[in-house]
C-alpha positions in Angstrom: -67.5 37.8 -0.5 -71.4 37.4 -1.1 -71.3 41.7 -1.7 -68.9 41.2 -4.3 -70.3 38.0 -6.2 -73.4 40.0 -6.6 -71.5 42.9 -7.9 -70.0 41.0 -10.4 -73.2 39.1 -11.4 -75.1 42.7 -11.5 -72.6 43.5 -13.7 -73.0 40.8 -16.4 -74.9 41.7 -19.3 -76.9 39.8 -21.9 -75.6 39.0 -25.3 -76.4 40.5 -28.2 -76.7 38.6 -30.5 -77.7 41.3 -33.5 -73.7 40.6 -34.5 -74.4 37.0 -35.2 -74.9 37.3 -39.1 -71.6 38.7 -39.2 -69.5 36.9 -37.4 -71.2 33.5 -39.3 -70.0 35.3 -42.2 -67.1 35.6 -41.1 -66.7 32.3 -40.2 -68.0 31.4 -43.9 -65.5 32.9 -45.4 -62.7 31.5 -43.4 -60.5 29.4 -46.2 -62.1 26.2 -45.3 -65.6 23.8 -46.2 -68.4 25.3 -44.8 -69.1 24.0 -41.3 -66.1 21.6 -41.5 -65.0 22.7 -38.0 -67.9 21.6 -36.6 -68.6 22.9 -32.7 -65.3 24.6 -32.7 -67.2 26.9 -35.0 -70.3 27.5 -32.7 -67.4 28.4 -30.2 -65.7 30.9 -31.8 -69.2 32.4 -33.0 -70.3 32.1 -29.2 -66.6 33.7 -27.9 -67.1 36.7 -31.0 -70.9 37.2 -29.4 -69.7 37.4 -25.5 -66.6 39.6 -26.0 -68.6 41.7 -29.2 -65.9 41.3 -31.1 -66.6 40.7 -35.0 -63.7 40.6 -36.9 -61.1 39.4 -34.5 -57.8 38.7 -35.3 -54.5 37.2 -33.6 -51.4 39.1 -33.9 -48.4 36.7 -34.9 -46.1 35.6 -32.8 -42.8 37.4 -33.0 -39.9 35.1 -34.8 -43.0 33.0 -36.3 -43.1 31.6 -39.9 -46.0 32.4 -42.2 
């Protein structure tokens, strides 16, 4: 178990944070006061940084309104 918790912590890379400017950006532009969600923004910004995904976007659910 010890082998493989080191394999999995070897395998864990920093994050880069060069994408930060545009995923606050991002977040800006969002239809919604700037800042207004608080630390649920610095999460998302934090989740965009750690997956290095920029522009991510949910699919709708199937059957749901708009």
């Amino acid at each position: 178990m010890n082998r493989k918790l080191n394999e999995v912590l070897a395998g864990i890379k920093p994050v880069d944070e060069s994408h930060g400017p545009a995923i606050q950006a991002r977040l800006d532009n969002l239809t919604k006061p700037l800042g207004s969600l608080g630390c649920l923004e610095e999460l998302a910004k934090r989740y965009c940084l750690i997956t290095a995904r920029t522009g991510q976007r949910f699919k709708v659910k199937q059957g749901a309104e708009r």
